[in-house]
DOMAR-533744 format. One record per residue (C-alpha): y, z, x; residue number from 0; residue in one letter. Coordinates in nm, 2 decimals, decimal comma, padded with zeros to 4 digits. Layout:
BEGIN
<balum v="Y" w="Z" u="X" vose="NUM" fidren="A"/>
...
***
This chain:
BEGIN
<balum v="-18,01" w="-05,77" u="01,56" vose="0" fidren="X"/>
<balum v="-18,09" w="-06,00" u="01,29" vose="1" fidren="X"/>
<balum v="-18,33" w="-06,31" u="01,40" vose="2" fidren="X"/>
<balum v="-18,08" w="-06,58" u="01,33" vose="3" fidren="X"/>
<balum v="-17,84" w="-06,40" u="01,58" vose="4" fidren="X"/>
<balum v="-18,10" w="-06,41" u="01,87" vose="5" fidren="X"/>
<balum v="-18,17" w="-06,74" u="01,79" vose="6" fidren="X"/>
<balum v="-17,78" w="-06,86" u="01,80" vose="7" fidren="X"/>
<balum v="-17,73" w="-06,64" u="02,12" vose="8" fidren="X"/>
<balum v="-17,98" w="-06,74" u="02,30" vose="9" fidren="X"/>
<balum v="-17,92" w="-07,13" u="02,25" vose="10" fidren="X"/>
<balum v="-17,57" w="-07,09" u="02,35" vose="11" fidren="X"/>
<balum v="-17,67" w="-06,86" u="02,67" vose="12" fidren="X"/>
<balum v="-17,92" w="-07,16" u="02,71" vose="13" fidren="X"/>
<balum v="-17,62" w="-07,39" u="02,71" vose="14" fidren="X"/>
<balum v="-17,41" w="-07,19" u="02,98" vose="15" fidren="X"/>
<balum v="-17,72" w="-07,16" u="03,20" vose="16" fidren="X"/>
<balum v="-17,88" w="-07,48" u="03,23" vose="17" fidren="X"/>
<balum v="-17,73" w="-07,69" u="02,99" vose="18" fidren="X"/>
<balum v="-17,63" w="-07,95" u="03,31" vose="19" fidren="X"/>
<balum v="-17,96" w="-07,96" u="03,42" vose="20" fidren="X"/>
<balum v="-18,19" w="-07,95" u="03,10" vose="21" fidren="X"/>
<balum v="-17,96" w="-08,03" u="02,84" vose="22" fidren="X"/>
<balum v="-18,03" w="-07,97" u="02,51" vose="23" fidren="X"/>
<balum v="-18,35" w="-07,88" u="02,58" vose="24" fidren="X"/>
<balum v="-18,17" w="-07,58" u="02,72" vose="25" fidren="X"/>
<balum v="-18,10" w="-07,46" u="02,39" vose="26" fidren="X"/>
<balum v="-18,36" w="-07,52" u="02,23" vose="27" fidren="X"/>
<balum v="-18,59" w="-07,29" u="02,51" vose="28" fidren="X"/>
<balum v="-18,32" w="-07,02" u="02,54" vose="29" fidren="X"/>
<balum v="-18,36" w="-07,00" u="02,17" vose="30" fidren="X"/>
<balum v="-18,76" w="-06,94" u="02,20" vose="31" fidren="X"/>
<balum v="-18,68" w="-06,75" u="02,46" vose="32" fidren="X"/>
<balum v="-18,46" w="-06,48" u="02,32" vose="33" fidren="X"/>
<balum v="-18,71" w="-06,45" u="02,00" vose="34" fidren="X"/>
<balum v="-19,01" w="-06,35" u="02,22" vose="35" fidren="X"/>
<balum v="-18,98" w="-06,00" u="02,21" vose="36" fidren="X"/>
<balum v="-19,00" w="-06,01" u="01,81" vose="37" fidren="X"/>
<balum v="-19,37" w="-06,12" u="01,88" vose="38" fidren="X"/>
<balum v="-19,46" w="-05,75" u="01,78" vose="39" fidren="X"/>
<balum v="-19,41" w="-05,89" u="01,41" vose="40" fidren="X"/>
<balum v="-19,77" w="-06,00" u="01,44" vose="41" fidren="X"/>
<balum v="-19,88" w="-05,64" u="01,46" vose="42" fidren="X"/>
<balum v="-19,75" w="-05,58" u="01,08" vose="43" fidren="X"/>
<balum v="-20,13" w="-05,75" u="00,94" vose="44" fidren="X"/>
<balum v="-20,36" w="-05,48" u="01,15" vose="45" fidren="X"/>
<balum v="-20,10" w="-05,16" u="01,12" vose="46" fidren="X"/>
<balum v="-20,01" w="-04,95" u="00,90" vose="47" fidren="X"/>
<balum v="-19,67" w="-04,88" u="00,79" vose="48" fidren="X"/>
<balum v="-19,57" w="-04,60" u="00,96" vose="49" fidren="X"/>
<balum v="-19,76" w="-04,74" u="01,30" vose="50" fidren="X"/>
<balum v="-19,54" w="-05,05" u="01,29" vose="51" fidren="X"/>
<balum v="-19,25" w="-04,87" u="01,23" vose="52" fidren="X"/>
<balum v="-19,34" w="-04,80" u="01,64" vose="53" fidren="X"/>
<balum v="-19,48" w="-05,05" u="01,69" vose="54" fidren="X"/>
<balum v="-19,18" w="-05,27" u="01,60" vose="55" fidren="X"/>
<balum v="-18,93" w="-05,32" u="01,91" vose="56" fidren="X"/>
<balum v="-19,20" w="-05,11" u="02,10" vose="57" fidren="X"/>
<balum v="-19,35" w="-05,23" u="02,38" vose="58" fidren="X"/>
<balum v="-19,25" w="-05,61" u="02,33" vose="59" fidren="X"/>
<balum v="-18,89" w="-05,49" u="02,35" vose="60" fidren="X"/>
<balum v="-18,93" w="-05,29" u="02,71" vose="61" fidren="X"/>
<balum v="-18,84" w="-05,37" u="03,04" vose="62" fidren="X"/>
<balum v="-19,21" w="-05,37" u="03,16" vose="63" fidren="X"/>
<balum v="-19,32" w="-05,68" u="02,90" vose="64" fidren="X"/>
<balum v="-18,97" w="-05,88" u="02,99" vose="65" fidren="X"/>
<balum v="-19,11" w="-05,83" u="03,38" vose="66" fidren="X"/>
<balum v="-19,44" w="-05,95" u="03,28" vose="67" fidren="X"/>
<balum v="-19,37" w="-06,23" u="03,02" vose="68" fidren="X"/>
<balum v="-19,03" w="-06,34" u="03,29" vose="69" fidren="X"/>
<balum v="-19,29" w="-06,46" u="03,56" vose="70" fidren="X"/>
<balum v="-19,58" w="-06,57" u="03,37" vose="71" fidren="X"/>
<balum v="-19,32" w="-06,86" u="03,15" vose="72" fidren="X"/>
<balum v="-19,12" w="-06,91" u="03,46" vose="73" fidren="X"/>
<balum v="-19,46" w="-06,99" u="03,66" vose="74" fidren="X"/>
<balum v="-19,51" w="-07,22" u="03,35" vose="75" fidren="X"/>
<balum v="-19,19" w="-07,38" u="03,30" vose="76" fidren="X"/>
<balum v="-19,16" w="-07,47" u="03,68" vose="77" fidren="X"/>
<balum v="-19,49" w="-07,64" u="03,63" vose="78" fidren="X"/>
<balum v="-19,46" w="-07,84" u="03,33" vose="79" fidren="X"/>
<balum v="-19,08" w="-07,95" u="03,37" vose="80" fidren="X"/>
<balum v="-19,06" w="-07,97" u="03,76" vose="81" fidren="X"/>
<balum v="-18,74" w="-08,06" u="03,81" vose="82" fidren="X"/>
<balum v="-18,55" w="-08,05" u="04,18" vose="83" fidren="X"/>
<balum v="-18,25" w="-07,83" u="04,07" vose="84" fidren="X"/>
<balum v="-18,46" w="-07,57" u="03,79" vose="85" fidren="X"/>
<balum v="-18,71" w="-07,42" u="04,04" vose="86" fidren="X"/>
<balum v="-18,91" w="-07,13" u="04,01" vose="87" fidren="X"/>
<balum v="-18,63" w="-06,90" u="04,09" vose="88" fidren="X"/>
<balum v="-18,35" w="-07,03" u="03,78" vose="89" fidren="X"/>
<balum v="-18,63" w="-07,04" u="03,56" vose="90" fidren="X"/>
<balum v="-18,70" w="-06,64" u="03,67" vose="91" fidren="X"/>
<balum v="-18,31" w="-06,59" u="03,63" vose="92" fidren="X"/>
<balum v="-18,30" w="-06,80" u="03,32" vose="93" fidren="X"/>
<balum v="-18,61" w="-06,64" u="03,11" vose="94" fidren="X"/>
<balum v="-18,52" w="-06,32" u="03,22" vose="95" fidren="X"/>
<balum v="-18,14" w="-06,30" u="03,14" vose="96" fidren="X"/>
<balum v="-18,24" w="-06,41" u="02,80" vose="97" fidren="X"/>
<balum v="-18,51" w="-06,19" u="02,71" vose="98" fidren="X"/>
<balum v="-18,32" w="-05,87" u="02,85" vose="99" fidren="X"/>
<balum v="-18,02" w="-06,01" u="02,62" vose="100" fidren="X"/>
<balum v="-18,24" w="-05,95" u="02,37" vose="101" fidren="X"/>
<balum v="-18,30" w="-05,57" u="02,44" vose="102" fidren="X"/>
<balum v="-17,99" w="-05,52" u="02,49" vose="103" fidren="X"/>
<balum v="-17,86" w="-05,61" u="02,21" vose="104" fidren="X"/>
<balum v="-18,12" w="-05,48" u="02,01" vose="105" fidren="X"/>
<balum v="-18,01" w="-05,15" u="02,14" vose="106" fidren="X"/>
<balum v="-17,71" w="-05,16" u="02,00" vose="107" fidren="X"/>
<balum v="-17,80" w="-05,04" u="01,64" vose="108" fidren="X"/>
<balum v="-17,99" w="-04,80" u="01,45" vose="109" fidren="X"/>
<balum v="-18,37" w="-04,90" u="01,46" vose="110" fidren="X"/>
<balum v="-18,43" w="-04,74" u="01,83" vose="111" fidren="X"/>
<balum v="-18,60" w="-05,02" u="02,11" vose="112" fidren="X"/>
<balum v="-18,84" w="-04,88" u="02,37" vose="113" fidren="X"/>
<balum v="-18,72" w="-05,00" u="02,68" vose="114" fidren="X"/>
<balum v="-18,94" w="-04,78" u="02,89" vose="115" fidren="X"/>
<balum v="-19,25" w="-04,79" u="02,68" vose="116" fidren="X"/>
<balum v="-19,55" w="-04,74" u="02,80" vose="117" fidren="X"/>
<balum v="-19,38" w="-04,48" u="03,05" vose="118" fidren="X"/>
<balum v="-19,15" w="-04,31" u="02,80" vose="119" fidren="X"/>
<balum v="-19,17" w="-04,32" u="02,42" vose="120" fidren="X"/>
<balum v="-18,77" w="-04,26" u="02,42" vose="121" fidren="X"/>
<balum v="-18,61" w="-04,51" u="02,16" vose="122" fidren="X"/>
<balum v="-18,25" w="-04,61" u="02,26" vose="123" fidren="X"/>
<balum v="-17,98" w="-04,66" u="02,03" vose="124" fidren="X"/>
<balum v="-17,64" w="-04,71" u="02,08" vose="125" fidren="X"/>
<balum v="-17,53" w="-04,77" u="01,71" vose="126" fidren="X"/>
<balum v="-17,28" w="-04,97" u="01,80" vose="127" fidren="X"/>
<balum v="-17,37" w="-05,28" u="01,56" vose="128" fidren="X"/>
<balum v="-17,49" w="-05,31" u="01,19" vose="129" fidren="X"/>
<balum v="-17,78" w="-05,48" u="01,23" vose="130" fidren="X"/>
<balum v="-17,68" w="-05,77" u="01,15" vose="131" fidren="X"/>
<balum v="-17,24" w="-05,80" u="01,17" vose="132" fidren="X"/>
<balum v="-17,07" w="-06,15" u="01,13" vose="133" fidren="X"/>
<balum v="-16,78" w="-06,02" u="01,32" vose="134" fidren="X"/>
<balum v="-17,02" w="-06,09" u="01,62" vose="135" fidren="X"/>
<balum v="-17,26" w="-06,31" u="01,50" vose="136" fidren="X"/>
<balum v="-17,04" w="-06,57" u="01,38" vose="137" fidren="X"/>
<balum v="-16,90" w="-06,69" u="01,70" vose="138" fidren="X"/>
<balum v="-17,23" w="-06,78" u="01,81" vose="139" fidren="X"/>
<balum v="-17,39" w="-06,95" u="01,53" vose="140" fidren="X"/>
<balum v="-17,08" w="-07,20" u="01,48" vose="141" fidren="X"/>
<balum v="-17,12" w="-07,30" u="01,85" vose="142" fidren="X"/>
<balum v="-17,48" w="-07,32" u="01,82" vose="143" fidren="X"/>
<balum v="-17,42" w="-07,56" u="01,58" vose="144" fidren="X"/>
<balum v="-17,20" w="-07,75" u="01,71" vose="145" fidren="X"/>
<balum v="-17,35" w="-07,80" u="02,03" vose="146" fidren="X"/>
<balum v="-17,64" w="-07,94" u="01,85" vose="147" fidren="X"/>
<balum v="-17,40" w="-08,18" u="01,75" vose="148" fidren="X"/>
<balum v="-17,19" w="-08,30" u="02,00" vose="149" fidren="X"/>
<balum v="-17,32" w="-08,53" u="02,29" vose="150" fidren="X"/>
<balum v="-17,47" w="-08,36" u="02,62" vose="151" fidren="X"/>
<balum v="-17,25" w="-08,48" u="02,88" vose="152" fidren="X"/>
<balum v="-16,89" w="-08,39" u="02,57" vose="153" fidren="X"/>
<balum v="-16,65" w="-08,26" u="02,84" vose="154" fidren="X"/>
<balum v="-16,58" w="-07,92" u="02,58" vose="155" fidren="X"/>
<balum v="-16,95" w="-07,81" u="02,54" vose="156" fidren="X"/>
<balum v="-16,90" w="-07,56" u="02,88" vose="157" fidren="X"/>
<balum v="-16,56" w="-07,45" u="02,73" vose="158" fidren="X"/>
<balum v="-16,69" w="-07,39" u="02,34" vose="159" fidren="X"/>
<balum v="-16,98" w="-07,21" u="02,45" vose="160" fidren="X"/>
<balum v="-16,79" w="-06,96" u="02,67" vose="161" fidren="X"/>
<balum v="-16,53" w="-06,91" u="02,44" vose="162" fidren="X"/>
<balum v="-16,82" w="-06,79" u="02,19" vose="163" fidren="X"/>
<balum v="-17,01" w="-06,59" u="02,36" vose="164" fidren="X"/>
<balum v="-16,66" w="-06,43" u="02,50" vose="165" fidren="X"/>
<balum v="-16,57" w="-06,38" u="02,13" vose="166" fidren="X"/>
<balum v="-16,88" w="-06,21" u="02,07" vose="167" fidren="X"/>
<balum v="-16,87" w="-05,99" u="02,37" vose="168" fidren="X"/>
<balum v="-16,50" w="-05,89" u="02,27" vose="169" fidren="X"/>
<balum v="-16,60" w="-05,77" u="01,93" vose="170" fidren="X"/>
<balum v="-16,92" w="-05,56" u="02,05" vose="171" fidren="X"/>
<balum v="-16,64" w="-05,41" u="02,30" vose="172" fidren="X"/>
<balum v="-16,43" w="-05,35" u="02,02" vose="173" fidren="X"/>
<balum v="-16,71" w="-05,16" u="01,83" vose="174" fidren="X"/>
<balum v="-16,77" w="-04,93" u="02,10" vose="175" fidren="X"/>
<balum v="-16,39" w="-04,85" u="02,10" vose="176" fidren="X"/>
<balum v="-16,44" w="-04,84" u="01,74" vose="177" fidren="X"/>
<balum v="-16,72" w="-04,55" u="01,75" vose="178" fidren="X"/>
<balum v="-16,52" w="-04,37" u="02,05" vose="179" fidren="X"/>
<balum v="-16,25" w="-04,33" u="01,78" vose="180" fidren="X"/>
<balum v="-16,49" w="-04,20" u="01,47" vose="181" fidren="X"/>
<balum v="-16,68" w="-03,98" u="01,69" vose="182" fidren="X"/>
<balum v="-16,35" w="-03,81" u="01,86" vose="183" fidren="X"/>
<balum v="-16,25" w="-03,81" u="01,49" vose="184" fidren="X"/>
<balum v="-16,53" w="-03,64" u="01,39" vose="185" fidren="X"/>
<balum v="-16,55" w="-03,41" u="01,65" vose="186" fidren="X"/>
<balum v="-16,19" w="-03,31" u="01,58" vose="187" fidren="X"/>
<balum v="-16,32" w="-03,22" u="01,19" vose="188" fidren="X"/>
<balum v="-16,58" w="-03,02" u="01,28" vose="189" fidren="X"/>
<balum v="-16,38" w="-02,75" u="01,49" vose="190" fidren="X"/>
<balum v="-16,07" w="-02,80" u="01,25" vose="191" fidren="X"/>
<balum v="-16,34" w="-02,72" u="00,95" vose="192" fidren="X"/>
<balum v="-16,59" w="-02,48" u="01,12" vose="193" fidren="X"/>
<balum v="-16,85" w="-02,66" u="01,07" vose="194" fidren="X"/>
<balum v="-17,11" w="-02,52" u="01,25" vose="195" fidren="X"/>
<balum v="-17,40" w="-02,81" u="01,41" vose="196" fidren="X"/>
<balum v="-17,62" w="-02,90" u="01,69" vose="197" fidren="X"/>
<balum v="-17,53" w="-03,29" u="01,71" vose="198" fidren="X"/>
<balum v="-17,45" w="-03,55" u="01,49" vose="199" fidren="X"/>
<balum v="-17,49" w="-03,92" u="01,48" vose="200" fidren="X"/>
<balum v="-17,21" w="-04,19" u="01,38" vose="201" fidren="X"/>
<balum v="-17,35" w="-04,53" u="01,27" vose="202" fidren="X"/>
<balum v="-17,12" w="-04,85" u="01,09" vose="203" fidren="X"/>
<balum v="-17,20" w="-04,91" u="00,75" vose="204" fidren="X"/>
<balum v="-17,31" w="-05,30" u="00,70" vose="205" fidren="X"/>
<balum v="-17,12" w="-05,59" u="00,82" vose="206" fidren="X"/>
<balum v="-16,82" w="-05,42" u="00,97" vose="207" fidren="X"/>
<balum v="-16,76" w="-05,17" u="01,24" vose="208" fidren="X"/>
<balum v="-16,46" w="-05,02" u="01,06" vose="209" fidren="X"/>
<balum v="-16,67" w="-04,79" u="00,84" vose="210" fidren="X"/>
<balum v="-16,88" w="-04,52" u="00,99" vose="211" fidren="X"/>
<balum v="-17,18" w="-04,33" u="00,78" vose="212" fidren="X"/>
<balum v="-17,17" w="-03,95" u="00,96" vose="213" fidren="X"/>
<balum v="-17,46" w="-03,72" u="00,99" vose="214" fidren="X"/>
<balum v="-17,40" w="-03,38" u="01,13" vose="215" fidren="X"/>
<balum v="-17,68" w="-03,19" u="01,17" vose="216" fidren="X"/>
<balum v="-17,75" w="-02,79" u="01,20" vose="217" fidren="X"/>
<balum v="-18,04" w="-02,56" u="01,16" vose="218" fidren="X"/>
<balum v="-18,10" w="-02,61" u="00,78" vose="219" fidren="X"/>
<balum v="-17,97" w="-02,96" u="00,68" vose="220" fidren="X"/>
<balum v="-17,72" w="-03,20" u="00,73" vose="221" fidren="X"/>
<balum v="-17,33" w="-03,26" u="00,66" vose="222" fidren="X"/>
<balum v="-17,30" w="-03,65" u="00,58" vose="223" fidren="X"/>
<balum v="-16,98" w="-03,85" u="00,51" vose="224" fidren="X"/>
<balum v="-16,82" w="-04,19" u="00,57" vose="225" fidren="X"/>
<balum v="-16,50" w="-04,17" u="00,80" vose="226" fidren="X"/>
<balum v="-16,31" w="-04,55" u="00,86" vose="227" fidren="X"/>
<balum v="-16,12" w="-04,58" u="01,16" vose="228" fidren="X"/>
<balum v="-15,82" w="-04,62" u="00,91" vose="229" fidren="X"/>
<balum v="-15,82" w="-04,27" u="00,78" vose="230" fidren="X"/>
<balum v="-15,52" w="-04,10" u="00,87" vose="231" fidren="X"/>
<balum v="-15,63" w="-03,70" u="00,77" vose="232" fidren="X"/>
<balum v="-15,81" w="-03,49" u="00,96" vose="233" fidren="X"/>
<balum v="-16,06" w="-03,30" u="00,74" vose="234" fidren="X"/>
<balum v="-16,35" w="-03,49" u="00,67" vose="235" fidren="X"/>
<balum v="-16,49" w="-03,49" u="00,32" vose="236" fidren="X"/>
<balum v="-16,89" w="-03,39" u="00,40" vose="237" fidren="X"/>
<balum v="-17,18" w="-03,34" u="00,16" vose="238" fidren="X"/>
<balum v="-17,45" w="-03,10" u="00,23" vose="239" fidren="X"/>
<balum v="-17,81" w="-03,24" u="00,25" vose="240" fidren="X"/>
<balum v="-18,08" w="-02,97" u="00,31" vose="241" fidren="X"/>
<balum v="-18,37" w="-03,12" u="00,54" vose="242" fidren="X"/>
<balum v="-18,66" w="-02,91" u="00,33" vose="243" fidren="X"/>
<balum v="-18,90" w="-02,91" u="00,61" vose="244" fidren="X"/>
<balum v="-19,09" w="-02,66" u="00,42" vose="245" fidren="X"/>
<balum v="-19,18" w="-02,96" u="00,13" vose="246" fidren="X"/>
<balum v="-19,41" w="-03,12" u="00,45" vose="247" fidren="X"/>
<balum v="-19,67" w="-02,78" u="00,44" vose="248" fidren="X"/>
<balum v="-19,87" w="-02,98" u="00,16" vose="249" fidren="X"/>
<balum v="-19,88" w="-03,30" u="00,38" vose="250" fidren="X"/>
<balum v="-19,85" w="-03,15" u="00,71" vose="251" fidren="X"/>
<balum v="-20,22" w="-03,37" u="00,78" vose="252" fidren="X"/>
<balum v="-20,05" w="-03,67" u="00,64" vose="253" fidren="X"/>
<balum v="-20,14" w="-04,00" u="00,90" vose="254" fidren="X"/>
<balum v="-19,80" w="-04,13" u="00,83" vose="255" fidren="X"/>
<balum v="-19,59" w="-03,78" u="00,89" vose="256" fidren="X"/>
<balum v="-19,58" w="-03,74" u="01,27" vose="257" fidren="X"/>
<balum v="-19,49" w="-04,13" u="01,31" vose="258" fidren="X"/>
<balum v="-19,21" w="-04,10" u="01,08" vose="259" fidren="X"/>
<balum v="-19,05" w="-03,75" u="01,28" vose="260" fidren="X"/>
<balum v="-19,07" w="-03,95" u="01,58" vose="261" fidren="X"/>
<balum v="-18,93" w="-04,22" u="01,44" vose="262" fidren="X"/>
<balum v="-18,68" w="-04,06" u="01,29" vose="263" fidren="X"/>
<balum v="-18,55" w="-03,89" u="01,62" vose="264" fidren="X"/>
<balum v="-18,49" w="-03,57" u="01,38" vose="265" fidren="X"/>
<balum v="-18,25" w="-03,70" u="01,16" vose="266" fidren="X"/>
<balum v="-18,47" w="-03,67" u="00,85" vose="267" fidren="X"/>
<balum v="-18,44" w="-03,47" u="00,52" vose="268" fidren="X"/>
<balum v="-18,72" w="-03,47" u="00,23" vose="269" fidren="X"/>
<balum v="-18,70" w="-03,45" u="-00,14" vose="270" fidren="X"/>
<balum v="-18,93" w="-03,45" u="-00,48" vose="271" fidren="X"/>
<balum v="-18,85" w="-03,68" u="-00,66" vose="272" fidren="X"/>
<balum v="-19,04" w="-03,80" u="-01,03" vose="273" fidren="X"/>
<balum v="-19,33" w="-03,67" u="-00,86" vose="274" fidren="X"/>
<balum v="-19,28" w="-03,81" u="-00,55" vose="275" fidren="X"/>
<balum v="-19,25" w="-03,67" u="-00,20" vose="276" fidren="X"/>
<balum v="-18,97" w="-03,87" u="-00,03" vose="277" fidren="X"/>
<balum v="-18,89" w="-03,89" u="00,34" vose="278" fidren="X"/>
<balum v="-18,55" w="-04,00" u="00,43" vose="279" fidren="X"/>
<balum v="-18,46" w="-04,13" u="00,79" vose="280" fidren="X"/>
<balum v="-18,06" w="-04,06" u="00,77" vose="281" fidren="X"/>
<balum v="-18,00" w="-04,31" u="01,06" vose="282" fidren="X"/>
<balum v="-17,98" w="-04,59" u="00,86" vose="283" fidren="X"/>
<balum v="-17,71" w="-04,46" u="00,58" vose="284" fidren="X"/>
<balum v="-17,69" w="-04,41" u="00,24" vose="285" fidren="X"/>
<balum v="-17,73" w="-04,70" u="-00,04" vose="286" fidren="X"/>
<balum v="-17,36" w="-04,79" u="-00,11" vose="287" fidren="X"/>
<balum v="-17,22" w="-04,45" u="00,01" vose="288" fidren="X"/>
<balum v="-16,87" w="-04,57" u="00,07" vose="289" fidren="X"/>
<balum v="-16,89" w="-04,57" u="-00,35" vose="290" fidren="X"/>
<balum v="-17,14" w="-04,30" u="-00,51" vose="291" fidren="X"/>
<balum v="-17,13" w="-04,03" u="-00,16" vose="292" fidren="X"/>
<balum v="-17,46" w="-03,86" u="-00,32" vose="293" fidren="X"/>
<balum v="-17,71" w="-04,18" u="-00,34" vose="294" fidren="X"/>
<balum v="-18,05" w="-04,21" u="-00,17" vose="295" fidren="X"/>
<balum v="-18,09" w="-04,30" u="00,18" vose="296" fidren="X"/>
<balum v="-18,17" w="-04,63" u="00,26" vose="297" fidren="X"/>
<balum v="-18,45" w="-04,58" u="00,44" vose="298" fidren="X"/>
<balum v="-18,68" w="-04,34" u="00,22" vose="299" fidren="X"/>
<balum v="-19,06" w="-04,35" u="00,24" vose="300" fidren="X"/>
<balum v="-19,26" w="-04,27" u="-00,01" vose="301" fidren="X"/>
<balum v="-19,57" w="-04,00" u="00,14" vose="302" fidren="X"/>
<balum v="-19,69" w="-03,88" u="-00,20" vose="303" fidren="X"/>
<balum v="-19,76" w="-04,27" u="-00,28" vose="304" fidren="X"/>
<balum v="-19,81" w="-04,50" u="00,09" vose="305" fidren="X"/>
<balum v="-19,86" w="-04,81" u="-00,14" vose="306" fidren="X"/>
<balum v="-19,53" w="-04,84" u="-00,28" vose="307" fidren="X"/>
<balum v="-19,31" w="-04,86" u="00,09" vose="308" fidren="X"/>
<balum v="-19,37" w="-05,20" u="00,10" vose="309" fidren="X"/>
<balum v="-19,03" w="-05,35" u="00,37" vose="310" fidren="X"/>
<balum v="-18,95" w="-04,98" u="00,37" vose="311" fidren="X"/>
<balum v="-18,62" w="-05,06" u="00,55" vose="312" fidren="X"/>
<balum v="-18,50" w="-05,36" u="00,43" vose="313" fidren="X"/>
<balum v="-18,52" w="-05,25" u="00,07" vose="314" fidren="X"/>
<balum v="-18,29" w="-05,03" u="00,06" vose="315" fidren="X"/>
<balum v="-17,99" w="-05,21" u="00,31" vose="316" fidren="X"/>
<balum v="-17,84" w="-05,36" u="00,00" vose="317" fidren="X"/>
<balum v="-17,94" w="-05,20" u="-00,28" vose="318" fidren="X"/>
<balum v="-17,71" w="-05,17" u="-00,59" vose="319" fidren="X"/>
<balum v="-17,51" w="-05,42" u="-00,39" vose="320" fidren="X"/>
<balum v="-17,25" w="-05,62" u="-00,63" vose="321" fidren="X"/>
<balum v="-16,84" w="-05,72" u="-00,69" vose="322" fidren="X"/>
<balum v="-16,74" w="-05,35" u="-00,73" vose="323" fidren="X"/>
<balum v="-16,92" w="-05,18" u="-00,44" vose="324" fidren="X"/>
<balum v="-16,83" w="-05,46" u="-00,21" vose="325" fidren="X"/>
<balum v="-16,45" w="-05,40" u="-00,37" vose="326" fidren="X"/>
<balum v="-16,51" w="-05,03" u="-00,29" vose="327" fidren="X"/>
<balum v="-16,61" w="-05,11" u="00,07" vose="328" fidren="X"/>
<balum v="-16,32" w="-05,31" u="00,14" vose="329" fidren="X"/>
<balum v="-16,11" w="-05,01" u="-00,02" vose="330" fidren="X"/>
<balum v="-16,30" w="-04,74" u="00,20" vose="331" fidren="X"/>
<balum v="-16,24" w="-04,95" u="00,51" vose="332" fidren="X"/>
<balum v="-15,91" w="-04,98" u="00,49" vose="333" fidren="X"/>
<balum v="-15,88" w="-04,61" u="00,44" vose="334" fidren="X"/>
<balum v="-15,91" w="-04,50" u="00,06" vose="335" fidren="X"/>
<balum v="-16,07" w="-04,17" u="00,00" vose="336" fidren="X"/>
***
């Protein structure tokens, strides 16, 4: 998720924890502590592009490094704050539920997060949350801010934290329900339609978990569409984009190729384009899809020309964005083809 989410969740979590016992200093560490794992942002001024692209929610977002990094602050904290009721052992349970808050979360969209690394290179991904949703963010930030505010010993702080993070936790519940439903949907379309595939992938589009970007994939390409869980027909309206492996013979030696098909976990297509060889990573959507279903991808890296993929995934999350694709959103959500 977004950094400011992290931030908000882990100061609240702080607050449930130990807010009796450290007060607002609880906050204010639970915060730090639910960042830590974005350390690996640090390894953006030695890497190249496509090696941080792995290197990003790699090894910092494992199990192993929460283990590590859990006894090593707790050893710390213990140390420094030495308190009679925050021993060794709440400061393990603290740290740790924090940090692995963090992966899990982080799991739950489309980048991929390596719990197991080093053991296994396997990127998890749920995609049950735009990276970063208000629907589930929201709760939290507004109660991070208000506990800032309000006195430590308020009798509501307890109440106004739990009630966020249980809003928070409802909604992500309520995505998962709402990508049972698309993917049943889905599934539905493709035997209704005779659409033959190997697997496909459903993602939400940003800020909602109404509208789902679909990529089904088969032998040659892939069938893509948007499906809300408002629609009420069947059939699924899907676009065919061809994979054209065949354009990576000329780069087949390229440093960046191999990191970008693992990356990618195989949901990739490729295109010239002006002159430019473009690879496309279909996990993260299409630029405004929901309005114009043939647009680039938003992630699309430029091989032909490495110098010009400068924030390679954030530049194309809201591209185009303005009053009538927002307008068109809102209209796809609620269920107009």
């Amino acid at each position: 998720m977004d950094s400011i989410t992290h931030i908000a969740l882990g100061a609240v979590v702080g607050e449930v924890m130990a807010g009796k016992k450290l007060g607002k200093h609880a906050m204010f560490i639970g915060a730090i502590a639910q960042s830590l794992p974005d350390i690996d942002f640090v390894a953006s001024f030695w890497m190249t592009f496509s090696e941080n692209l792995l290197a990003h929610r790699g090894f910092t977002h494992s199990f192993l490094f929460v283990a590590i990094t859990t006894v090593g602050l707790s050893l710390l904290a213990d140390r420094w704050y030495q308190k009679p009721d925050m021993r060794l052992g709440p400061w393990l349970i603290f740290l740790g539920t924090q940090m692995t808050l963090h992966l899990l979360i982080d799991g739950c969209n489309a980048y991929g997060t390596g719990w197991f690394e080093p053991f296994s290179h396997e990127r998890i991904s749920f995609h049950f949350l735009f990276v970063a949703d208000p629907f589930f963010s929201a709760w939290v930030g507004v109660a991070a801010i208000v506990l800032l505010v309000l006195r430590t010993n308020h009798p509501q702080r307890m109440k106004l934290a739990m009630l966020s993070l249980l809003l928070s936790t409802g909604y992500l519940l309520y995505a998962a329900y709402n990508k049972f439903t698309i993917e049943r949907d889905v599934a539905t379309a493709l035997k209704k339609q005779n659409i033959e595939h190997s697997r496909y992938l459903t993602t939400p589009t940003p800020l909602n978990s109404w509208l789902w970007f679909v990529a089904v994939e088969n032998d040659s390409g892939f069938h893509i569409a948007h499906r809300s869980v408002f629609d009420r027909s069947e059939v699924i309206d899907f676009r065919y984009f061809p994979r054209n492996k065949e354009l990576l013979n000329e780069v087949v030696g390229h440093e960046s190729l191999q990191h970008l098909i693992r990356f990618s976990q195989g949901y990739y297509t490729v295109k010239q384009k002006d002159g430019k060889l473009i690879f496309n990573d279909l996990r993260f959507g299409q630029i405004t899809g929901w309005a114009t279903p043939d647009n680039e991808f938003v992630f699309h890296f430029y091989l032909s020309h490495p110098d010009d993929n400068l924030l390679v995934i954030q530049r194309g999350r809201f591209a185009n964005w303005n009053g009538e694709t927002v307008r068109a959103l809102i209209r796809r959500i609620q269920g107009e083809q």
